[in-house]
C-alpha positions as CSV (number, residue, x, y, z in Angstrom):
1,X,-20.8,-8.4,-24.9
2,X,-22.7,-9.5,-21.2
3,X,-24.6,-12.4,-21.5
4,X,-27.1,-13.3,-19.0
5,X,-25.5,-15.4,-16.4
6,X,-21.9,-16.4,-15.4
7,X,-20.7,-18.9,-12.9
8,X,-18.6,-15.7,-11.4
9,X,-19.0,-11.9,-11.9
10,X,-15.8,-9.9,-10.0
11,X,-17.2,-5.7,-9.2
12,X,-14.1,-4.2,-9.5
13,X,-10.9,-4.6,-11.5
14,X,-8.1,-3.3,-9.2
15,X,-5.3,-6.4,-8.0
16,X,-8.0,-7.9,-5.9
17,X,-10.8,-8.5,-8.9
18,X,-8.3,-8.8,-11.6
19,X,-6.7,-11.5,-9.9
20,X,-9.5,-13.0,-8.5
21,X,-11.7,-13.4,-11.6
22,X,-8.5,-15.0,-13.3
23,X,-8.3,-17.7,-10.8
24,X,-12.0,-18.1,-11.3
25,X,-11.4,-18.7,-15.3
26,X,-8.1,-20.6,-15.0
27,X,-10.6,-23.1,-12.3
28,X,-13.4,-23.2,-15.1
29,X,-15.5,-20.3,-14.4
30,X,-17.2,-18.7,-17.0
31,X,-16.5,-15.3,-15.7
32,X,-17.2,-11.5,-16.4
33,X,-15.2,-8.3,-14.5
34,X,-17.5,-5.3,-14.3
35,X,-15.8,-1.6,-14.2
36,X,-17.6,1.5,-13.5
37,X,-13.9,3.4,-14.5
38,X,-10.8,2.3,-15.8
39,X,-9.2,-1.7,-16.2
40,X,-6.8,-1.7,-13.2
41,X,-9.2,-0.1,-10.6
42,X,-7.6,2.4,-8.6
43,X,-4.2,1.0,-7.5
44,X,-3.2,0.9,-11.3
45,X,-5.0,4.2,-12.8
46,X,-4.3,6.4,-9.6
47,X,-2.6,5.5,-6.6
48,X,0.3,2.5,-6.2
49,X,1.4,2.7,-9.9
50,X,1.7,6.4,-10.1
51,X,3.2,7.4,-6.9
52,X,5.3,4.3,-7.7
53,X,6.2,6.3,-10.9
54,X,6.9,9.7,-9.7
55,X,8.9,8.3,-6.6
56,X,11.4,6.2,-9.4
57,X,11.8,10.2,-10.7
58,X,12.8,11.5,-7.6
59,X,15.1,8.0,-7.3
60,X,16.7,8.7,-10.1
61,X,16.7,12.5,-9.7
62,X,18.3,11.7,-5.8
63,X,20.9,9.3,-7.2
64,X,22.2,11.9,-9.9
65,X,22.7,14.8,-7.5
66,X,24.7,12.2,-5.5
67,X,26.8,10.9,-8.6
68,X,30.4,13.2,-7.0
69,X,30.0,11.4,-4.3
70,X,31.0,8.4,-6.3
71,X,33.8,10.1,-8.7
72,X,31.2,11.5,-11.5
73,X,30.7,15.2,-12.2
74,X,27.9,16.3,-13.6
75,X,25.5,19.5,-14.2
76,X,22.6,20.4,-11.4
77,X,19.7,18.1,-13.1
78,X,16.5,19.9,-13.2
79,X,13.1,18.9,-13.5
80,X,10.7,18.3,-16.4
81,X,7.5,18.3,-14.8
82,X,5.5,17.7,-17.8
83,X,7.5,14.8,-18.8
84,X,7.2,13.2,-15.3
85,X,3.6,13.4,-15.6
86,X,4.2,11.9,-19.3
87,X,6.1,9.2,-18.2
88,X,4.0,8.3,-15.4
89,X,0.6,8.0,-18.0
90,X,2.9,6.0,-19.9
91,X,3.6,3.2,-16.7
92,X,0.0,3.4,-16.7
93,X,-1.2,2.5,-19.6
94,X,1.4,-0.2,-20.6
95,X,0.4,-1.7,-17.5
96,X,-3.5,-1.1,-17.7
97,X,-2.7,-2.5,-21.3
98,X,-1.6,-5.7,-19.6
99,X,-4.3,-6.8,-17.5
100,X,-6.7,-5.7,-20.3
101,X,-4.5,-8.5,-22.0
102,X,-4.9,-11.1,-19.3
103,X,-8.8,-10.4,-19.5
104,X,-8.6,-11.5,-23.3
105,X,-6.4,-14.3,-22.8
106,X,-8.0,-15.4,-19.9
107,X,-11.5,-15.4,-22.3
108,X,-13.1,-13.1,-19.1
109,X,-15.8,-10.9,-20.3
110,X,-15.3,-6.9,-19.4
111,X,-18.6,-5.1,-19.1
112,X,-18.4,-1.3,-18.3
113,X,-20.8,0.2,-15.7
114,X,-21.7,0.2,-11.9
115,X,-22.2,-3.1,-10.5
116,X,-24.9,-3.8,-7.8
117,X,-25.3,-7.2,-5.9
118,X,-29.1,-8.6,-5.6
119,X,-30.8,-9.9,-2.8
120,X,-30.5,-13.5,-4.8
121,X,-26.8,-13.3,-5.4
122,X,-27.0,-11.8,-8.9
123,X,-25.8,-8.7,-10.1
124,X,-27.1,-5.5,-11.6
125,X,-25.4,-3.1,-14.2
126,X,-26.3,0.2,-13.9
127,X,-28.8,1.0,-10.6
128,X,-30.8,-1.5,-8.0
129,X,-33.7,0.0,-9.8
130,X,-33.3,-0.3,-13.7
131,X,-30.3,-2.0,-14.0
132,X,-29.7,-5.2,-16.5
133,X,-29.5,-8.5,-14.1
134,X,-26.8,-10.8,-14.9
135,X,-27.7,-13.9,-13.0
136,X,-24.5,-15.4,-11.5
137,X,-23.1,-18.5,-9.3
138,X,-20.9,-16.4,-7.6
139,X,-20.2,-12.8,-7.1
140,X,-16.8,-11.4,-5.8
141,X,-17.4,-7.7,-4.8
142,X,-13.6,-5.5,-5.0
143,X,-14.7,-2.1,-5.7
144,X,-11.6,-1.1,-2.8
145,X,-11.7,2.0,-1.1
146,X,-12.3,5.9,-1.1
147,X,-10.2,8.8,0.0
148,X,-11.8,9.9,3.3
149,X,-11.9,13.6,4.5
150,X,-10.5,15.5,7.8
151,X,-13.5,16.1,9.8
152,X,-14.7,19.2,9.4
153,X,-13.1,19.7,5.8
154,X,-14.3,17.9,2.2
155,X,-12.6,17.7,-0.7
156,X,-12.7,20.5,-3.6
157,X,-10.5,23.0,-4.9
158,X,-7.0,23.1,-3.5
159,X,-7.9,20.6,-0.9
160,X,-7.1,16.8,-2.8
161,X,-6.6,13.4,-1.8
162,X,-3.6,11.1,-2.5
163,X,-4.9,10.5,-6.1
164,X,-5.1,14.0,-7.4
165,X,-1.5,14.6,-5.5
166,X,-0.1,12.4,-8.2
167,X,-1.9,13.4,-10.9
168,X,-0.6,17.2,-10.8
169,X,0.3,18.8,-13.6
170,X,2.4,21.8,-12.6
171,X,5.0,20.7,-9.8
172,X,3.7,22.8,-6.4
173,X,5.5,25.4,-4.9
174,X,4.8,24.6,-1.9
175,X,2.9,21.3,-0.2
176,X,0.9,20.7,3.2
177,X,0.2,17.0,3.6
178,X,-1.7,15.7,6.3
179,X,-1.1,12.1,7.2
180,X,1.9,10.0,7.8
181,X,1.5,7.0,7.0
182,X,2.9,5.6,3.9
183,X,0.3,7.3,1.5
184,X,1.7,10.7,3.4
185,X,5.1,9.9,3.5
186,X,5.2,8.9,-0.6
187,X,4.0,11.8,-1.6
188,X,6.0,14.2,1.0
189,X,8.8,12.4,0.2
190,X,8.3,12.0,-3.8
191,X,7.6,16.2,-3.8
192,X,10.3,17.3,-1.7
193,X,13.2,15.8,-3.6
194,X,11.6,16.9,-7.0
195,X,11.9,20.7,-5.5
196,X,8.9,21.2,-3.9
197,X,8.7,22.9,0.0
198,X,6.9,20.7,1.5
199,X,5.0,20.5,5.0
200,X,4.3,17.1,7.1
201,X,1.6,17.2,9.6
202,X,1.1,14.1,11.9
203,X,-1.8,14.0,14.7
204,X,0.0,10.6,16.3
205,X,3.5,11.8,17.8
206,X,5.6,9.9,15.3
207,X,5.6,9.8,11.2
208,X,4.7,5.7,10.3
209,X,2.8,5.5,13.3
210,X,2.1,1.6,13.1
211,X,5.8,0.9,12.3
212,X,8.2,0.0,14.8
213,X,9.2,3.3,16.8
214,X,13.0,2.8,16.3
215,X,12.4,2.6,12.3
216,X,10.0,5.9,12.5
217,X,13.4,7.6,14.1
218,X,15.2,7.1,11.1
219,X,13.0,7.4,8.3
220,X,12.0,10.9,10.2
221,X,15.9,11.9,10.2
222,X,15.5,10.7,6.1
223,X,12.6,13.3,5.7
224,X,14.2,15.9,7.7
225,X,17.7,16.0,5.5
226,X,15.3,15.7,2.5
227,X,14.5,19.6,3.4
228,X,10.6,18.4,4.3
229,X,9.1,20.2,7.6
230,X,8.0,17.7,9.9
231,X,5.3,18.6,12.8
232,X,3.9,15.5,14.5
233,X,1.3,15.5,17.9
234,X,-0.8,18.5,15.9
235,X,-3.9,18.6,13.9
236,X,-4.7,20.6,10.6
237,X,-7.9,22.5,11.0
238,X,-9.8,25.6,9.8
239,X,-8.9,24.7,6.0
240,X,-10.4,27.4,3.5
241,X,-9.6,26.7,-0.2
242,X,-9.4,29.5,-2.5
243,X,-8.6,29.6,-6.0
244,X,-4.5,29.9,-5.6
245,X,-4.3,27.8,-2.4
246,X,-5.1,27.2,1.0
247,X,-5.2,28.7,4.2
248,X,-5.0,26.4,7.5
249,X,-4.4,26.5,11.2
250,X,-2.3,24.1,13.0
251,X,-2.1,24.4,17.0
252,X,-3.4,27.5,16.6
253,X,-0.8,29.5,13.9
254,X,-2.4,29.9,10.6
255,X,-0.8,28.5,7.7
256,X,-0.9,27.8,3.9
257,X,0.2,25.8,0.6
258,X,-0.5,25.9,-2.5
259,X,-2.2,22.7,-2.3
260,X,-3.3,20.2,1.1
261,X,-3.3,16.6,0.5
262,X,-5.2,14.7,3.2
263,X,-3.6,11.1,3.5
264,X,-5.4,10.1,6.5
265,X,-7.0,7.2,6.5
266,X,-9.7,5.9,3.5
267,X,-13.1,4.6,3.6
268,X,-14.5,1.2,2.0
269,X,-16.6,1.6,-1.2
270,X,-19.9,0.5,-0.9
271,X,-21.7,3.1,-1.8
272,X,-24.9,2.1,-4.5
273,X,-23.5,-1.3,-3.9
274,X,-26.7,-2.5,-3.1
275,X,-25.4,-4.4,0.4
276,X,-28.1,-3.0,2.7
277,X,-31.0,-4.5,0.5
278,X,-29.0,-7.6,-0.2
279,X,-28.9,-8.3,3.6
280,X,-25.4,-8.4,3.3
281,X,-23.7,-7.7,6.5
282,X,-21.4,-4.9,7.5
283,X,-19.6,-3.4,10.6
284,X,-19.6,-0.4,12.8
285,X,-17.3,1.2,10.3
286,X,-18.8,-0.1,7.1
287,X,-16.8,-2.6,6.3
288,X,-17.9,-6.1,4.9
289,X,-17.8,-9.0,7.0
290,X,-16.7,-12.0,6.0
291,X,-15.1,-15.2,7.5
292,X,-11.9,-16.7,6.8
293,X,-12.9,-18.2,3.0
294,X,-13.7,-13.8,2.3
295,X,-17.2,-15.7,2.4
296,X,-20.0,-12.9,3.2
297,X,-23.3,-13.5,5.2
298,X,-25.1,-13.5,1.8
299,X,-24.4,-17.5,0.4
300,X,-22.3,-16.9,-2.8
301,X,-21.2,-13.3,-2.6
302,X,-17.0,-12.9,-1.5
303,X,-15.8,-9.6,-0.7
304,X,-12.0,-8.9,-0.7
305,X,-9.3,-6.3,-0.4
306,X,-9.9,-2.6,1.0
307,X,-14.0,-3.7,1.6
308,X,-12.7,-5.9,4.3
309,X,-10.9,-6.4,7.7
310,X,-6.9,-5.9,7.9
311,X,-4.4,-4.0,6.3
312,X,-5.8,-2.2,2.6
313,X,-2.7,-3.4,0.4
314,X,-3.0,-4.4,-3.2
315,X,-1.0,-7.4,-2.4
316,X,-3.6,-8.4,0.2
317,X,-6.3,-7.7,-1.5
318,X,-5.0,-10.5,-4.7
319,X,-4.5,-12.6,-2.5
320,X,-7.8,-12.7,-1.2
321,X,-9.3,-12.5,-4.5
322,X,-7.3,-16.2,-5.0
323,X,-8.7,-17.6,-2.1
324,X,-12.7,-16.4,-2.8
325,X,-11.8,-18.2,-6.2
326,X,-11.0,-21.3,-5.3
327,X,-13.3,-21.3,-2.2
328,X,-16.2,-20.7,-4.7
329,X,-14.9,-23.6,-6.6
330,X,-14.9,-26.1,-3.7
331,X,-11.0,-25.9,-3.4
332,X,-10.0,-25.8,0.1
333,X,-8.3,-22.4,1.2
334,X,-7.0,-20.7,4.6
335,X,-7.1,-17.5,6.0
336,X,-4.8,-14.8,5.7
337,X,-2.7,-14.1,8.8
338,X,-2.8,-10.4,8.8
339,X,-0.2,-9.4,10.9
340,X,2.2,-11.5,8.6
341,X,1.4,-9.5,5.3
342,X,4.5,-7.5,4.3
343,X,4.3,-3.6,4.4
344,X,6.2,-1.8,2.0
345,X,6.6,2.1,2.0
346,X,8.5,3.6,-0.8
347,X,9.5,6.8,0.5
348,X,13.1,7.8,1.3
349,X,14.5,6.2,3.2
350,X,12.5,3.1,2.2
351,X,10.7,1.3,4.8
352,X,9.2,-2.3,5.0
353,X,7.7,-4.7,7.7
354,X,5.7,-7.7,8.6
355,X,4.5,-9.1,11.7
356,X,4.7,-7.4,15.4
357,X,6.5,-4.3,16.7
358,X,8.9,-4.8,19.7
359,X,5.9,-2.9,21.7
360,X,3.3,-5.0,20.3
361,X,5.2,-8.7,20.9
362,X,6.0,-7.0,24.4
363,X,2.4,-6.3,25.2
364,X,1.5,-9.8,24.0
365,X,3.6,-11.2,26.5
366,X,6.3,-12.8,24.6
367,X,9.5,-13.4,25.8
368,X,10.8,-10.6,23.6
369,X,14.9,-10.7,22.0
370,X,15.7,-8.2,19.5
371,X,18.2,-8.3,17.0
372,X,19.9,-4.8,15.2
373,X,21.8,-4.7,12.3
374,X,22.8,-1.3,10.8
375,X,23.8,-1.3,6.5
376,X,27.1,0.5,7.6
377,X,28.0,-2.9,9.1
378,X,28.1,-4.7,6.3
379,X,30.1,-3.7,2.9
380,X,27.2,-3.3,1.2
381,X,26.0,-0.3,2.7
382,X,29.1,1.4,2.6
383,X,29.8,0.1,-0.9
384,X,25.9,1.5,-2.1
385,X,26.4,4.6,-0.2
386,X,23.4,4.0,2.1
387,X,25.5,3.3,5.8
388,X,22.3,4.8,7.3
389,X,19.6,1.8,6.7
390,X,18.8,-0.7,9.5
391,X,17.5,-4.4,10.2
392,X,15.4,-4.8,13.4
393,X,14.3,-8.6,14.1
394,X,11.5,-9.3,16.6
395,X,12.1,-12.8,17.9
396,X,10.6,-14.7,21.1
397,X,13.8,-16.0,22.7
398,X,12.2,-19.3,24.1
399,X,11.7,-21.5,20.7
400,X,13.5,-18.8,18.5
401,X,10.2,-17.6,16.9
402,X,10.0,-15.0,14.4
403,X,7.7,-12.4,15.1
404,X,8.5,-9.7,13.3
405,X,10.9,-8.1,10.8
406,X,11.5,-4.2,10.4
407,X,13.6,-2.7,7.7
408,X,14.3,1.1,7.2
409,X,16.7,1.8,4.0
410,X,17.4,1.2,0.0
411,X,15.7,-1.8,-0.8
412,X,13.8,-2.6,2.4
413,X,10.6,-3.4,-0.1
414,X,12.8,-5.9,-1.5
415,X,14.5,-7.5,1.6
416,X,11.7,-7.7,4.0
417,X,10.6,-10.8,1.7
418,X,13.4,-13.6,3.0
419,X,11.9,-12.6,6.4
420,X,8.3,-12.9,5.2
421,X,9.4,-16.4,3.8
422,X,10.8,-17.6,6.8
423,X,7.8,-17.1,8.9
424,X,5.9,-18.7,6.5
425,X,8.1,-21.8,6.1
426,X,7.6,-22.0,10.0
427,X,11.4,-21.1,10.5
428,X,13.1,-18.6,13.1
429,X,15.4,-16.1,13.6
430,X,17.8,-19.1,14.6
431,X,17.5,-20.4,10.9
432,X,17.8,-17.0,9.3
433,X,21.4,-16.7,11.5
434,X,22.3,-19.7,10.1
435,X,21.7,-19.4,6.1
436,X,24.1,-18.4,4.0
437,X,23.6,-14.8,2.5
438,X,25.2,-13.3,-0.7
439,X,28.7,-11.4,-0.2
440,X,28.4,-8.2,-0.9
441,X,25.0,-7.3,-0.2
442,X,22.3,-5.8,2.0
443,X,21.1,-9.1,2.9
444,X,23.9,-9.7,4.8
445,X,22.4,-6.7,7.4
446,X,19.8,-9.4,7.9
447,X,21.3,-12.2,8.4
448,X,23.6,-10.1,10.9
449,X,20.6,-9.2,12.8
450,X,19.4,-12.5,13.4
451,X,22.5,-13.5,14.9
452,X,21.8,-10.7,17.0
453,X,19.1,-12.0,18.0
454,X,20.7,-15.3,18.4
455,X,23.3,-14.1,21.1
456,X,26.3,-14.3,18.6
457,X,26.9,-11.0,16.2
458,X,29.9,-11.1,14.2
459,X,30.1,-7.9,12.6
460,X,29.0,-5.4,15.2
């Protein structure tokens, strides 16, 4: 049950609030989490846990039509659809089950409704009008963000965003996607292996626009022998939902799917969250501004994740739900480096990446070295059947520096991390040439591509 005032009140319990209002508790903080839908928020009801799950089925569903390849016969798999969709509640629930643990364990109140912040830092359940005030020493707003609409178009019908593409319950015939960035390329890539004819649009003249171009080459070849369409440099326009699908023109040719997913870009929510009469600043594009501590213009009142600046990850977003924490507790913090957050995309080929693009340290004006390490270099690749992946180090070749790290192939979520480290620990590409990596294994095309980098490539 809400009680009338808490040291800290978290809107929103998606990675940034959950995790944020257990830092608050495990500093002291009596603390309440308020939810207007589900424990978990977003990411864990409807986006990165469930295209998470469905992409493990096409994984799996990949790996078996690939199993002669490796001296094992067996029958053309097919598809349960239904159970998919069963399996994928399940991952839900077990893990909406577990942070509704950590809320009990962690003795932080869950009060169900919409939250709105006050003009004196408290916090309203229900409306700005009527609601119940809960008086509170600190408020940390993480109500993330909102699918956001083509212009011209709105959602309805056949025409969903990236939450409802998961969520399907009969596998589509055919697929139109618009969008490819990682949202985009999930679910193209997800629906295309699972059998469905699917259709990539891109208005940029590259799929994973903001990775490193030589990375978008290969994970576009990926897509391409994964049977999905790609059309890049075009724009989807004219869309008319009717009850059986929808009808489209790109450049000019009509077109049409059964359904059109629109994975272009999302929009912070802060709608009814009572900022504008709170005084609560915000920029040109709605966002929240906040300084380095995720401290807004409002004294008490944090805002984290996909409500403010830089990249809208879930991994980001926790993190800044630690630092508001502990800020609010008089710990001392320091801002997130945004360019150094890793970036992981879990289509096929898998893609991950952290800091600058060769393009980006070059028009920064860094001496620019680049090291290149393919996965057919190393036994690994060849012994995981995956000859196809690559390393790409960014380095500045006057102190060695690290700049950035791009990966394209299996288990690029995974390996981007050592890079990630190494920045962190204030190391270089020099150091990453020089540390010992595990015989046989895919970080050992790392490792090889630092030494790249460092004038001095042994296998290549």
């Amino acid at each position: 049950m809400a009680e009338s005032s808490y040291d800290c009140i978290v809107i929103g319990s998606g990675p940034g609030g959950y995790v944020g209002a257990i830092r608050a508790a495990q500093l002291g903080m009596k603390t309440a989490v308020i939810e207007a839908d589900q424990i978990g928020g977003r990411c864990l009801n409807y986006a990165c846990i469930p295209a998470k799950a469905v992409l493990r089925v096409a994984d799996v569903l990949g790996e078996i039509r690939e199993a002669g390849a490796f001296g094992i016969t067996v029958a053309e798999p097919t598809v349960d659809f239904a159970a998919v969709s069963e399996r994928r509640q399940k991952v839900v629930k077990t893990l909406t089950g577990g942070v509704a643990g950590l809320m009990k364990k962690n003795a932080i109140d869950v009060i169900e409704g919409h939250g709105v912040v006050t003009d004196e830092g408290n916090v309203k359940v229900g409306s700005n009008f009527d609601g119940t005030e809960i008086a509170a020493k600190t408020v940390i707003l993480a109500t993330g963000s909102v699918k956001r609409p083509l212009p011209g178009t709105r959602f309805g019908g056949r025409v969903i965003g990236t939450e409802e593409a998961w969520a399907l319950q009969k596998l589509p015939r055919t697929l139109a996607v618009v969008g490819a960035g990682a949202s985009g390329t999930e679910i193209a890539s997800a629906y295309a292996r699972l059998g469905s004819n699917v259709t990539l649009y891109e208005g940029l003249d590259r799929v994973l626009p903001t990775e490193d171009a030589d990375v978008s080459k290969i994970a576009e070849r990926g897509f391409k022998k994964q049977g999905i369409v790609v059309r890049t440099g075009v724009f989807v326009e004219n869309v008319v939902s009717g009850p059986d699908g929808v009808r489209f023109t790109v450049a000019g040719d009509a077109a049409e799917a059964d359904w059109l997913v629109i994975a272009a870009g999302r929009a912070p929510d802060v709608e009814n969250l009572g900022l504008e009469d709170a005084g609560i600043q915000q920029s040109e594009t709605g966002l929240v501004v906040v300084d380095g501590a995720m401290r807004t213009s409002l004294a008490g009142v944090y805002a984290i994740g996909d409500l403010v600046a830089g990249p809208a990850l879930a991994h980001k977003a926790s993190d800044e739900g630690i630092i508001a924490a502990e800020d609010a507790a008089g710990l001392e913090t320091h801002p997130l480096a945004h360019v150094d957050i890793p970036r992981a995309t879990f289509c096929l080929p898998n893609v991950a990446s952290f800091g600058l693009t060769e393009q980006q340290a070059r028009d920064a004006g860094h001496d620019v070295v680049v090291g290149k390490m393919g996965f057919g270099a190393v036994g690994a690749g060849t012994v995981y059947g995956d000859r196809t992946g690559m390393v790409k180090i960014v380095g500045d070749r006057r102190y060695g520096e690290l700049l950035g790290g791009h990966i394209v192939g299996t288990k690029a979520t995974d390996l981007i991390q050592e890079l990630v480290n190494v920045r962190a620990l204030e190391g270089g590409f020099v150091e990453v040439a020089r540390i010992i990596h595990g015989h046989p294994t895919l970080s050992e095309a790392v490792m090889e591509a630092a030494r790249d980098a460092d004038g001095w490539l042994i296998h290549g």
